[in-house]
VEXFI-500638 format. One record per residue: x, y, z of N, C-alpha, C in turn; residue in three letters; residue number from 1; chain. Coordinates in pm, whole numbers, always signed. Layout:
BEGIN
<voti <X Y Z> <X Y Z> <X Y Z> "Ala" NUM "A">
...
END
This chain:
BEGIN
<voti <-2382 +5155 -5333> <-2359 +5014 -5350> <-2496 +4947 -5354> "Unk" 1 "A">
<voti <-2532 +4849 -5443> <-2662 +4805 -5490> <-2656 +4635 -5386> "Unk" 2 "A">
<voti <-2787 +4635 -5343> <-2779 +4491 -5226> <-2732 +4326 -5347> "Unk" 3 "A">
<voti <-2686 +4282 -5305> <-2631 +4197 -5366> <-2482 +4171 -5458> "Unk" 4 "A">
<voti <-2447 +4310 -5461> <-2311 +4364 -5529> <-2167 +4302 -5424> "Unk" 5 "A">
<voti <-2114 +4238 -5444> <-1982 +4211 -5386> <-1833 +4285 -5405> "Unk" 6 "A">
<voti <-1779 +4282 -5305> <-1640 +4399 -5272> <-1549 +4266 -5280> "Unk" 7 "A">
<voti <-1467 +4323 -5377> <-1315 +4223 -5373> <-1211 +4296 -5256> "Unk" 8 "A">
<voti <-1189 +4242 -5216> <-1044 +4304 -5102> <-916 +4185 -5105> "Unk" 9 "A">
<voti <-768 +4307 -5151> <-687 +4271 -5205> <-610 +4205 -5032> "Unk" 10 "A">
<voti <-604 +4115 -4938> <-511 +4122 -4838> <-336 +4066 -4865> "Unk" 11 "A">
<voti <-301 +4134 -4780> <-69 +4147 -4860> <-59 +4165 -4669> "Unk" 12 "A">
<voti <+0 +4053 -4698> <+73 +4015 -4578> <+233 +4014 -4603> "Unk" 13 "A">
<voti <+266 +4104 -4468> <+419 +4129 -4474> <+479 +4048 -4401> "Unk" 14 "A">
<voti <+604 +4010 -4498> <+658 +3899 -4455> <+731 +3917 -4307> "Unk" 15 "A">
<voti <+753 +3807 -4226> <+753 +3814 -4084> <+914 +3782 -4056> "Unk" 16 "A">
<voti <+998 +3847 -3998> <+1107 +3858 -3961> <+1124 +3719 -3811> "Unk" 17 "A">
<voti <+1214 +3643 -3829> <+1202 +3526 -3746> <+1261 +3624 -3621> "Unk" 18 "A">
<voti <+1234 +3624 -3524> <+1270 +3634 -3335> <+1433 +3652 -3361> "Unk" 19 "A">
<voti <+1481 +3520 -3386> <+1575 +3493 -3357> <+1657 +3405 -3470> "Unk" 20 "A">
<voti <+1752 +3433 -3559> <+1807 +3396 -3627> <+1818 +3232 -3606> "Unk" 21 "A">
<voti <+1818 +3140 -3741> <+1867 +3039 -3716> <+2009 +2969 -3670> "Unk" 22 "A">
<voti <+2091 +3087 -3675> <+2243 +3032 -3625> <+2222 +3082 -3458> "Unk" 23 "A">
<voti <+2137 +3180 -3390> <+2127 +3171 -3280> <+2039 +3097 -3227> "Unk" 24 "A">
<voti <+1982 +3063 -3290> <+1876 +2940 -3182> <+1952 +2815 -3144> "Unk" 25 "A">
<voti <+2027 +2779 -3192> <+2057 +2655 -3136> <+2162 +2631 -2973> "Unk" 26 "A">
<voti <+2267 +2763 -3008> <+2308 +2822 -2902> <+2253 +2858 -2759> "Unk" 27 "A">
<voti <+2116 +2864 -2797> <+2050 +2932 -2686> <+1948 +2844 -2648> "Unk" 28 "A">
<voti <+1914 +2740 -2740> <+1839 +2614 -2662> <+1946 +2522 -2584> "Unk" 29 "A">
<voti <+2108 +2531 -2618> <+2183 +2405 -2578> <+2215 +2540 -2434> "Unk" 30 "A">
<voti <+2212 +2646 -2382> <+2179 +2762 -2299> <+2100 +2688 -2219> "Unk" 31 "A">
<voti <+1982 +2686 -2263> <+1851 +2692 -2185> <+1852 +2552 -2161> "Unk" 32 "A">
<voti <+1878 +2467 -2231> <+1893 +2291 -2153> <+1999 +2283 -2060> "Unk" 33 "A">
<voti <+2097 +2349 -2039> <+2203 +2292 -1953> <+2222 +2392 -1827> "Unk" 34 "A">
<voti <+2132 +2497 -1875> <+2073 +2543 -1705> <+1935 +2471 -1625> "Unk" 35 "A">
<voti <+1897 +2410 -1762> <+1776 +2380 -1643> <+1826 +2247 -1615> "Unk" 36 "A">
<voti <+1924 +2150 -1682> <+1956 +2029 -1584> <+2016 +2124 -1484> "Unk" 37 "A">
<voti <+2131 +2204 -1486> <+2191 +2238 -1376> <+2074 +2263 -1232> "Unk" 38 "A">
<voti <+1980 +2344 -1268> <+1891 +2327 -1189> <+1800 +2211 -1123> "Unk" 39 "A">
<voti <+1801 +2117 -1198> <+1744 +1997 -1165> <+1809 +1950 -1092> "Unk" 40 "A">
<voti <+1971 +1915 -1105> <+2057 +1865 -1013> <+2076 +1945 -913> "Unk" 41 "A">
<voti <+2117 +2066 -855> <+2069 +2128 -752> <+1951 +2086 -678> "Unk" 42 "A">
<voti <+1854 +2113 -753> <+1715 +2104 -656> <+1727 +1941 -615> "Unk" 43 "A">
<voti <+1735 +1874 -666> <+1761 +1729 -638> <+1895 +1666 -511> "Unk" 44 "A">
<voti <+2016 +1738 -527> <+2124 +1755 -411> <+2075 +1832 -258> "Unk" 45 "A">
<voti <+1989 +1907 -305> <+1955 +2013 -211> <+1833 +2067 -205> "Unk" 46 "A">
<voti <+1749 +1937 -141> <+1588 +1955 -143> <+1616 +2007 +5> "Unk" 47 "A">
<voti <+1672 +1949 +147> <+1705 +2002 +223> <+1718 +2192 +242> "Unk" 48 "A">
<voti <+1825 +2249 +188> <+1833 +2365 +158> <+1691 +2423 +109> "Unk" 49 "A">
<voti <+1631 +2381 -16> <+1504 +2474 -27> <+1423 +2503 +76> "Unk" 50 "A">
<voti <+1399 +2331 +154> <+1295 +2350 +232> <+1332 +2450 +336> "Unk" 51 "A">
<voti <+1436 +2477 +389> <+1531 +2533 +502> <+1509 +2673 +445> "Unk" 52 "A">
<voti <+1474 +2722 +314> <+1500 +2854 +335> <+1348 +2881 +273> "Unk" 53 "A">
<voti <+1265 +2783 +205> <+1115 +2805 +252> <+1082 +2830 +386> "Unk" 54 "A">
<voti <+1120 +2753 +507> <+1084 +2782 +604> <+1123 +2896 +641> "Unk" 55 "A">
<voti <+1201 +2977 +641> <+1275 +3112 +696> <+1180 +3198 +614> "Unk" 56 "A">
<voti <+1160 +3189 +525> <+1117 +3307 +406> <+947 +3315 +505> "Unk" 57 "A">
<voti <+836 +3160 +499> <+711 +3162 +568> <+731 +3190 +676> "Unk" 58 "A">
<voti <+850 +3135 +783> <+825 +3155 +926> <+822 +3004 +1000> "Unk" 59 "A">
<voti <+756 +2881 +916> <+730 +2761 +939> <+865 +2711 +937> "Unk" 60 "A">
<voti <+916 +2675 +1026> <+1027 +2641 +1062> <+1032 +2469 +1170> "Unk" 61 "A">
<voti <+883 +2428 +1229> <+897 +2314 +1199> <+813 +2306 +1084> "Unk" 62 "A">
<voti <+837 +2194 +1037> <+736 +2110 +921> <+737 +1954 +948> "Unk" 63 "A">
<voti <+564 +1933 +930> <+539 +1810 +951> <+505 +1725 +818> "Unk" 64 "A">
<voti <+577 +1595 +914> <+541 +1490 +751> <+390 +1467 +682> "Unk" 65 "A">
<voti <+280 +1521 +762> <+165 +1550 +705> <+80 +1619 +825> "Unk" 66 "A">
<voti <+1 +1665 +794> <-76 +1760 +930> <-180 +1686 +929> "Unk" 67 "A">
<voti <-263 +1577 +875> <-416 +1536 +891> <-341 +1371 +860> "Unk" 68 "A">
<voti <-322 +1277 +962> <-338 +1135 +957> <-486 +1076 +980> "Unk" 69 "A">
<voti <-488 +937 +928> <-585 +825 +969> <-564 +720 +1031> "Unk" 70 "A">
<voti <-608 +704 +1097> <-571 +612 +1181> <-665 +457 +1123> "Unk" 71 "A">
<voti <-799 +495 +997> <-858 +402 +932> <-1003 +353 +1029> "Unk" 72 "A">
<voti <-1031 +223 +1024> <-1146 +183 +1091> <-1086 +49 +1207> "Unk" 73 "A">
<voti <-1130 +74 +1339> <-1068 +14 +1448> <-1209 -37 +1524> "Unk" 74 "A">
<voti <-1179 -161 +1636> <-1282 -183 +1705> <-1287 -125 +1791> "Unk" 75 "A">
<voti <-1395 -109 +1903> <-1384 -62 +2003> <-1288 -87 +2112> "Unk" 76 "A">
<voti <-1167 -73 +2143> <-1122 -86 +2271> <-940 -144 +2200> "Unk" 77 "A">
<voti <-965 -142 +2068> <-842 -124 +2006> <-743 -27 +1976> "Unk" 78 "A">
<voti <-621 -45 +2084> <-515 +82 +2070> <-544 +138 +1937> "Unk" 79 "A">
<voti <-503 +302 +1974> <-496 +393 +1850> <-370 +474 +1888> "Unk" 80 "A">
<voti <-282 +500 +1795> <-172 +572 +1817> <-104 +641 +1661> "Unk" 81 "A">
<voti <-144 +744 +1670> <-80 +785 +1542> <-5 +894 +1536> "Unk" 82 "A">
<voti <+129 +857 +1450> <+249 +951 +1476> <+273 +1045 +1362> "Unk" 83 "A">
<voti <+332 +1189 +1427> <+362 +1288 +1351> <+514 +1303 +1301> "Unk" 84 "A">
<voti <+637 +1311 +1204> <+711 +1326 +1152> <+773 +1461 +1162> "Unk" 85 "A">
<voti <+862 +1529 +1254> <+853 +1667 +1286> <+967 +1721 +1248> "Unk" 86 "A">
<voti <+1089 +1799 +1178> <+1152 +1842 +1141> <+1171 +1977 +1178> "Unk" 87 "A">
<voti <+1274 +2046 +1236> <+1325 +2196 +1250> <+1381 +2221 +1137> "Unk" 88 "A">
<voti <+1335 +2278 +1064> <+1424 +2318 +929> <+1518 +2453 +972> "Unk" 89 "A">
<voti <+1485 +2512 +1065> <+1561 +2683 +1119> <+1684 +2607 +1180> "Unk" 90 "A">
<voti <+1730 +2702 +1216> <+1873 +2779 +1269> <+1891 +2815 +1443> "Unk" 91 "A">
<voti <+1783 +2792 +1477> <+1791 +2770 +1622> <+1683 +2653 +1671> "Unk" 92 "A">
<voti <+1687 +2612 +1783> <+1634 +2506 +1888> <+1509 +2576 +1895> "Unk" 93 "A">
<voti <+1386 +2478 +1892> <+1240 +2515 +1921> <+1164 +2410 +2012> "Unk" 94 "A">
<voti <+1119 +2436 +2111> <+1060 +2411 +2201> <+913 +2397 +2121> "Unk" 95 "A">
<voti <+861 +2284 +2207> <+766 +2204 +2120> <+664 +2237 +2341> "Unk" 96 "A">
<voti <+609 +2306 +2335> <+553 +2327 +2470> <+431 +2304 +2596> "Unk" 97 "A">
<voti <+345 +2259 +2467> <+229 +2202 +2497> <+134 +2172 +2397> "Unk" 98 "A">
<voti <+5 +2105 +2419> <-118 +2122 +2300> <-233 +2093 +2367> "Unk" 99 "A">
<voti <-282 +2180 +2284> <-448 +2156 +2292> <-552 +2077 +2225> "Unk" 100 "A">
<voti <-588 +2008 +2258> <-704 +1891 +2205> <-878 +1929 +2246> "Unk" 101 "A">
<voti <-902 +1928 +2119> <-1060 +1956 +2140> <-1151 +1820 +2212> "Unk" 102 "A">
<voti <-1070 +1718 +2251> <-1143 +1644 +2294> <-1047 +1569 +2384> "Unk" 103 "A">
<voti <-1084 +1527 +2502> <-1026 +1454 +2638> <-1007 +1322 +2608> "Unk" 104 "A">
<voti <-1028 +1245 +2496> <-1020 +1137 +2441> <-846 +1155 +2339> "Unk" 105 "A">
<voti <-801 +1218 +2384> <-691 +1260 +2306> <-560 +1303 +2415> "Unk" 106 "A">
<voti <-435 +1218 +2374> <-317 +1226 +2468> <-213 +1212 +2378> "Unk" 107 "A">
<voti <-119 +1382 +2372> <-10 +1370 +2332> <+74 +1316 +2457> "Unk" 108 "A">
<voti <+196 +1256 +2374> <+287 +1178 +2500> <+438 +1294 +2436> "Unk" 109 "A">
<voti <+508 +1292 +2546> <+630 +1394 +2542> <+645 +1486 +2558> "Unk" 110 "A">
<voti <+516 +1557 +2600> <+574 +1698 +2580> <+551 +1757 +2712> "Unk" 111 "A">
<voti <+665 +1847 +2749> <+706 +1928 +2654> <+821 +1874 +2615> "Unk" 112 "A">
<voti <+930 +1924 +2473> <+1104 +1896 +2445> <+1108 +1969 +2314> "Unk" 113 "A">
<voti <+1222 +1959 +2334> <+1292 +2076 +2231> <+1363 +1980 +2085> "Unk" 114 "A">
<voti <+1358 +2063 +2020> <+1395 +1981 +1870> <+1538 +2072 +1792> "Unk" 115 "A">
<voti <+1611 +2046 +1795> <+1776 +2121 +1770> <+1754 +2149 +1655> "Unk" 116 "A">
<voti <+1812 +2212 +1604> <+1820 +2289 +1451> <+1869 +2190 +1355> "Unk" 117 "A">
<voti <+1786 +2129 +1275> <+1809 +2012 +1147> <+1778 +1871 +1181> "Unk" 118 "A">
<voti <+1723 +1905 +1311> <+1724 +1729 +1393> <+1536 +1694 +1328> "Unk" 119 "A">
<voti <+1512 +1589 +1326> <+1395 +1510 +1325> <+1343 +1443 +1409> "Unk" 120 "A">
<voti <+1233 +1411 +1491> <+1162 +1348 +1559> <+996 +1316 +1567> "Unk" 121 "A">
<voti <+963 +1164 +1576> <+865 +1175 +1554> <+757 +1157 +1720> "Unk" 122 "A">
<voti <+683 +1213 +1687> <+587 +1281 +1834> <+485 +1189 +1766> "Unk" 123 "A">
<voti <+415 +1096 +1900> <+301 +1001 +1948> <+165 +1057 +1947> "Unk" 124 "A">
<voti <+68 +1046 +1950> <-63 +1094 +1983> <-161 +970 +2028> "Unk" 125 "A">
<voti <-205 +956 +2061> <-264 +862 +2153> <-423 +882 +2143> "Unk" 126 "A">
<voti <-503 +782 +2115> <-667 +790 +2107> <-713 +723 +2199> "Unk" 127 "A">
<voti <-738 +780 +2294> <-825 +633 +2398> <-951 +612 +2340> "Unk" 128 "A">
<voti <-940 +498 +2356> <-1073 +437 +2285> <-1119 +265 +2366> "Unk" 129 "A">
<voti <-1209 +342 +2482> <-1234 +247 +2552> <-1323 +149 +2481> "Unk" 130 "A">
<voti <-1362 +9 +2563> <-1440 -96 +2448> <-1605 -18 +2491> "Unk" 131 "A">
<voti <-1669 -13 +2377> <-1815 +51 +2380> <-1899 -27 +2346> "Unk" 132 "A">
<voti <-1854 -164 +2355> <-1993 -292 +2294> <-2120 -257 +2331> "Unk" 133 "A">
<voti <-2138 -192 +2514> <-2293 -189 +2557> <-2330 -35 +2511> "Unk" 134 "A">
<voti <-2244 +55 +2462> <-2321 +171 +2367> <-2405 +137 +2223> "Unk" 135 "A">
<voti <-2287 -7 +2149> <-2418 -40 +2049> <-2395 +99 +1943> "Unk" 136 "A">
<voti <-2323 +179 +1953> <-2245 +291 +1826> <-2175 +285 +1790> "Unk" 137 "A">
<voti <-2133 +336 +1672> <-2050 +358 +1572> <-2013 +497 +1592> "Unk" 138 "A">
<voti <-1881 +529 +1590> <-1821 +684 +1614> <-1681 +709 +1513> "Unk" 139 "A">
<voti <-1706 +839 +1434> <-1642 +893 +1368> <-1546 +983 +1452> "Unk" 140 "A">
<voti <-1377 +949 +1413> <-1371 +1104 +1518> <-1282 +1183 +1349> "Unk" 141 "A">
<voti <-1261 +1270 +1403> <-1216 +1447 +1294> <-1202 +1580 +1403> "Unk" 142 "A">
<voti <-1101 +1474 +1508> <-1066 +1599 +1605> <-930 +1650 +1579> "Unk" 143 "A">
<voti <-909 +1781 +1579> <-807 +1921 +1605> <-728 +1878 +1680> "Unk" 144 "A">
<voti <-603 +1899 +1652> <-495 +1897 +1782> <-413 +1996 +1724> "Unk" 145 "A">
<voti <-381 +2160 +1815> <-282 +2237 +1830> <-176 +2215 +1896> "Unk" 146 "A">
<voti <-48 +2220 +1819> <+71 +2196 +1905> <+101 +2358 +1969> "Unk" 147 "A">
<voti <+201 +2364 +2042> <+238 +2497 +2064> <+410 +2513 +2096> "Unk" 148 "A">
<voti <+423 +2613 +2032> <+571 +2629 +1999> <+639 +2756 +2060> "Unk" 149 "A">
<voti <+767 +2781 +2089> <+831 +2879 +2077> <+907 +2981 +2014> "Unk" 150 "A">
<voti <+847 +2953 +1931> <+886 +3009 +1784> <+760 +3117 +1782> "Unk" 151 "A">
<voti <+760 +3227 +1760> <+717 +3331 +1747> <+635 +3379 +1623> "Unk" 152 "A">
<voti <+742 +3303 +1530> <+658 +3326 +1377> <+577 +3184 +1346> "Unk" 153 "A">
<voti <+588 +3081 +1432> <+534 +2989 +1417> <+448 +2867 +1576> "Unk" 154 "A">
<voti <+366 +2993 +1627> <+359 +2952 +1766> <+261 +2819 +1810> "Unk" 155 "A">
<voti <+194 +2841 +1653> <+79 +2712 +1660> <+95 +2603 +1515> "Unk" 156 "A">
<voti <+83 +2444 +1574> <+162 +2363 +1457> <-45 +2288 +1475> "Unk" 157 "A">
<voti <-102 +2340 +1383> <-250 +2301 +1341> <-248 +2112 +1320> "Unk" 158 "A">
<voti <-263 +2018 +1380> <-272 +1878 +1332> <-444 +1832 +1315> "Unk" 159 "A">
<voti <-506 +1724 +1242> <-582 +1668 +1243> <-617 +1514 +1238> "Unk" 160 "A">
<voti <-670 +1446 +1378> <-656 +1321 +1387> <-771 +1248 +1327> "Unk" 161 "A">
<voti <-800 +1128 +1205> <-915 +1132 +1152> <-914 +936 +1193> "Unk" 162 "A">
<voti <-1044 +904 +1178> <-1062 +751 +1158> <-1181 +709 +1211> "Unk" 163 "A">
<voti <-1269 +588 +1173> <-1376 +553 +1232> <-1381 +437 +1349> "Unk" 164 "A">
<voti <-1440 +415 +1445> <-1443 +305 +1554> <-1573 +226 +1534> "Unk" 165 "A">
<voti <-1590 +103 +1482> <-1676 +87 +1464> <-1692 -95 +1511> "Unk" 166 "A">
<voti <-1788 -132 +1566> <-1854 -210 +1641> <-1804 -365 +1578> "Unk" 167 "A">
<voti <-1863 -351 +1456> <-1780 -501 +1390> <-1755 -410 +1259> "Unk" 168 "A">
<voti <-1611 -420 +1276> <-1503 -340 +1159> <-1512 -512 +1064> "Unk" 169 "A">
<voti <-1480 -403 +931> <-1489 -524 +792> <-1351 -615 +857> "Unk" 170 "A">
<voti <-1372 -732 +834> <-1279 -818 +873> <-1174 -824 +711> "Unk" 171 "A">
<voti <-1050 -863 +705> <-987 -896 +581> <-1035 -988 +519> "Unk" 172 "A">
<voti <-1067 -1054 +595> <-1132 -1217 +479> <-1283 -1170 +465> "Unk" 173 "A">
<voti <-1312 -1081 +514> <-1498 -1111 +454> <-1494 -1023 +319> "Unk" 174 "A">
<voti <-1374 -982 +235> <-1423 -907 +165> <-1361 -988 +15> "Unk" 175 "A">
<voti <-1325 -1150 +38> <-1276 -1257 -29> <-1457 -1369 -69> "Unk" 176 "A">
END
């Protein structure tokens, strides 16, 4: 072959056989739409049930309405109290038994008590936050709180309490 010489190439494409006939496709999309509403309406009747047998399948059998609250920006010596949303999704009674707080500035109220199988309750947490005008600081807190349970597959309920305390917090009108 001499440099500059060009090759013709003949390409034949074979014609392509459709998947699925046109008299079956339509059958099988009006199939595939009226199982997946059916499914939609299920999951929608019975968000309860999923979560109930998510929990059995993980082990997490309570579930909380969020594990990390804020409590936002507060003055010094202004109550803090922020609540957890607690749900037994299982099949037996769980004892809610104690917790641990990484910091002494921190008071769960209630416990210990037990939570019945499908029942809801929401559990307190408490920030003391004495007035600190003559410290003259500003303090971030991002402290841990472990609950502790009787539940075996689920013995520790991980929470996180977040928010800042700060000396002169933005007022609503100064930001008009």
């Amino acid at each position: 072959m001499e440099a500059g010489q060009t090759i013709e190439v003949e390409v034949v494409e074979r014609p392509r056989r459709p998947f699925l006939s046109n008299k079956a496709k339509g059958p099988i999309a009006l199939a595939g739409g009226t199982l997946l509403l059916a499914a939609l309406v299920w999951a929608a009747f019975s968000a309860d049930r999923i979560q109930s047998a998510y929990a059995t399948l993980t082990g997490e059998v309570i579930s909380v309405d969020a594990n990390t609250k804020s409590f936002g920006i507060v003055a010094p010596g202004d109550p803090i109290t922020l609540t957890f949303h607690l749900t037994n999704r299982g099949a037996d009674s769980v004892r809610l038994v104690g917790c641990m707080a990484y910091c002494n500035c921190i008071n769960p109220a209630d416990l210990p008590f037990t939570l019945p199988p499908g029942e809801s309750r929401d559990f307190a947490i408490e920030v003391r936050n004495p007035d600190r005008e003559l410290e003259n600081r500003d303090q971030t807190i991002d402290q841990q709180v472990v609950l502790y349970t009787t539940n075996p597959a689920q013995a520790e309920i991980p929470l996180t309490l977040k928010g800042q305390i700060r000396l002169f917090p933005a007022s609503p009108d100064a930001s008009h």
